[in-house]
C-alpha positions in Angstrom: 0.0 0.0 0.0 1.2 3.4 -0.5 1.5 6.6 1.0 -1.6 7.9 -0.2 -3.9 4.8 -0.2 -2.4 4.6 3.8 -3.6 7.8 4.6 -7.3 7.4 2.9 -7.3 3.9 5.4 -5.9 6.0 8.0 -9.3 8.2 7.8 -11.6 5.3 6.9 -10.4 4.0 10.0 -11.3 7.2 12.2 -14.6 7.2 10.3 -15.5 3.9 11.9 -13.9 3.7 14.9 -16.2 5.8 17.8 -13.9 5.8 20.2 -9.8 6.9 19.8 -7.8 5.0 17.9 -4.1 5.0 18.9 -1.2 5.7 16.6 0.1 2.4 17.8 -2.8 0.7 16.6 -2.4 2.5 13.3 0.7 1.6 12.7 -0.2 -2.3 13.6 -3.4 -2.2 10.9 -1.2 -0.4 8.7 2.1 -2.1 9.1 4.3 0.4 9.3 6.0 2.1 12.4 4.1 4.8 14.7 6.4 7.9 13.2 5.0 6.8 10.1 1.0 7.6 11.4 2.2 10.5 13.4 3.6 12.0 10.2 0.3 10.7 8.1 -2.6 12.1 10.6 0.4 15.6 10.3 -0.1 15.7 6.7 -3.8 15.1 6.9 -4.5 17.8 9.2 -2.1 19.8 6.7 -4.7 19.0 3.7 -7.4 20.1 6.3 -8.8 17.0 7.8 -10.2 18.2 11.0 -8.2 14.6 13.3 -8.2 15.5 17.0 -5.4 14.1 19.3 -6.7 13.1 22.6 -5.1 11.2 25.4 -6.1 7.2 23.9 -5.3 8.4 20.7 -6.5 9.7 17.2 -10.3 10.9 16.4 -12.5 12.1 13.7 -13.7 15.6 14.4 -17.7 15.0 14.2 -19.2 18.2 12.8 -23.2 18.5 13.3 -25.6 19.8 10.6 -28.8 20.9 11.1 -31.4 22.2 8.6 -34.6 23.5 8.5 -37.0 24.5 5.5 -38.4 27.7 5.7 -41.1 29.5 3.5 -40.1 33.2 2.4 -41.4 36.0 0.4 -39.8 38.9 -1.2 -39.5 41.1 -4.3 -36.3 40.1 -6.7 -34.5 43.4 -5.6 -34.7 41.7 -2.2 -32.5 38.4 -3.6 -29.5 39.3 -2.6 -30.1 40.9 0.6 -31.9 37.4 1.6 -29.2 35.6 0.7 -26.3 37.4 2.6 -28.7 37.5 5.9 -28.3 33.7 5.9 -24.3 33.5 4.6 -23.4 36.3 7.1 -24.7 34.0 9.8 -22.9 30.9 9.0 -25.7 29.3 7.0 -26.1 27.3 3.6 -28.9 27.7 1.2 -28.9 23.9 0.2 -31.6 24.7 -2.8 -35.2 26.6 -3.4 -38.5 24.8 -3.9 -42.0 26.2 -4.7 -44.7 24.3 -4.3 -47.5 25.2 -7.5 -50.9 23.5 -7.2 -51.0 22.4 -10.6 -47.2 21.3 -10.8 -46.6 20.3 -7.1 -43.2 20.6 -5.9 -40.5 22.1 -8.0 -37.0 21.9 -6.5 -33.2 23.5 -7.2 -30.1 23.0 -5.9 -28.2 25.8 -4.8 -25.5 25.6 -2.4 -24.9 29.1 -1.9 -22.6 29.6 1.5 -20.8 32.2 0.6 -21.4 36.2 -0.8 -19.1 35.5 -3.7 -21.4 32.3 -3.9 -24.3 34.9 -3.6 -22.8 37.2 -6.2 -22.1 34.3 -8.9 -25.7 33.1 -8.6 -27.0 36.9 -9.0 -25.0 37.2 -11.7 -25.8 34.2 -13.6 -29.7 35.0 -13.5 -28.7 38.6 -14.6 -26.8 36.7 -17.6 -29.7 34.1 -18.4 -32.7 34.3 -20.1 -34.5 33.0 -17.1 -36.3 34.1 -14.0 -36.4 33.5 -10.1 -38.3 29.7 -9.2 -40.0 32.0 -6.8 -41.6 34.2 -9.7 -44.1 31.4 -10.3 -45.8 31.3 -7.1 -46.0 35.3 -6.8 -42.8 35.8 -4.8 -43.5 32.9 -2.3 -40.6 30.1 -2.7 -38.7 27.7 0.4 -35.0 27.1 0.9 -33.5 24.4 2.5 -30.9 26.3 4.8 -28.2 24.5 6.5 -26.1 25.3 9.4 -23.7 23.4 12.7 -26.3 23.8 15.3 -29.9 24.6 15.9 -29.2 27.9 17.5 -27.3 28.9 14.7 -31.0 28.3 12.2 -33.1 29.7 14.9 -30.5 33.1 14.3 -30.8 32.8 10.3 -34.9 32.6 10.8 -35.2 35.4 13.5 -33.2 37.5 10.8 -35.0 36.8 7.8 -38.5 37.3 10.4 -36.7 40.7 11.2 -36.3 41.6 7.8 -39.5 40.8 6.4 -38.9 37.6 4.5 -40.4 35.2 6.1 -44.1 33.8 5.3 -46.8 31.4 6.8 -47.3 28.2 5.5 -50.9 27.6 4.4 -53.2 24.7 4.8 -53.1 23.8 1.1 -49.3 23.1 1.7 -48.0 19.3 1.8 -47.4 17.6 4.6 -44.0 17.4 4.0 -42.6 21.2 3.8 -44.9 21.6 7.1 -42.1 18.6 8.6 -39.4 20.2 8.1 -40.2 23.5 9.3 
């Protein structure tokens, strides 16, 4: 095995393993000293692998990710200031659905997380010959944001509340947007 396929086991390893796995384990699964390891897991955190070193050894950093629908209305001069309200608090816009009587659920990807992120996407419906999803369902539209922590979504939600963008969901609404709200 090489360098490179060792350090991809090294993390598959970590992946698995809940508890910490020592770099003289490692080095036994790997077979290869436990300088070698120490050096690996260095080179990993070097290529940003977030490995924590604890007293029994090597772990996987967890991260948590929450997300939460939530319905919104606004006018297109509005977009961008939407947008940066959920970037500038740490959050993801994971896509935007509508939901059309006729048509049911329409759905985008987005993965804006970013205001350069924000800025491309302006700037490509600026480019294009097409419209906001939102436009079809007068101005009302859903993203999917994502974010580490509950707290973080009930922050991104206050501020779009704050700031006028946030609707009620109806009746006439599926089952499934009210769930994740």
């Amino acid at each position: 095995m090489n360098a490179k396929e060792r350090r991809e086991n090294i993390i598959k390893c970590l992946e698995v393993e809940k508890s910490p796995i020592s770099a003289t384990a490692l080095a036994k699964i790997m077979g290869v000293s436990r300088q070698v390891i120490v050096n690996d897991v260095a080179l990993l955190r070097a290529e940003g692998k977030d490995i924590l070193s604890l007293a029994r050894g090597y772990q996987l950093q967890k991260k948590t990710v929450c997300q939460r629908a939530l319905k919104l209305i606004h006018t297109d001069d509005e977009v961008e200031t939407e947008l940066n309200l959920v970037v500038d608090l740490g959050g993801t816009v994971v896509d935007v659905f509508v939901y059309h009587r006729s048509y049911g659920l329409l759905r985008a990807k987005m993965d804006i997380k970013s205001r350069l992120d924000v800025q491309n996407f302006l700037n490509d419906i600026k480019t294009g010959k097409s419209s906001l999803l939102k436009n079809v369902t007068s101005g009302y539209h859903y993203h999917t944001i994502r974010a580490e922590s509950e707290k973080a979504l009930d922050l991104i939600e206050k501020a779009l509340k704050d700031n006028g963008f946030l609707a009620q969901l109806q009746e006439h609404e599926p089952n499934e947007i009210k769930r994740t709200n």
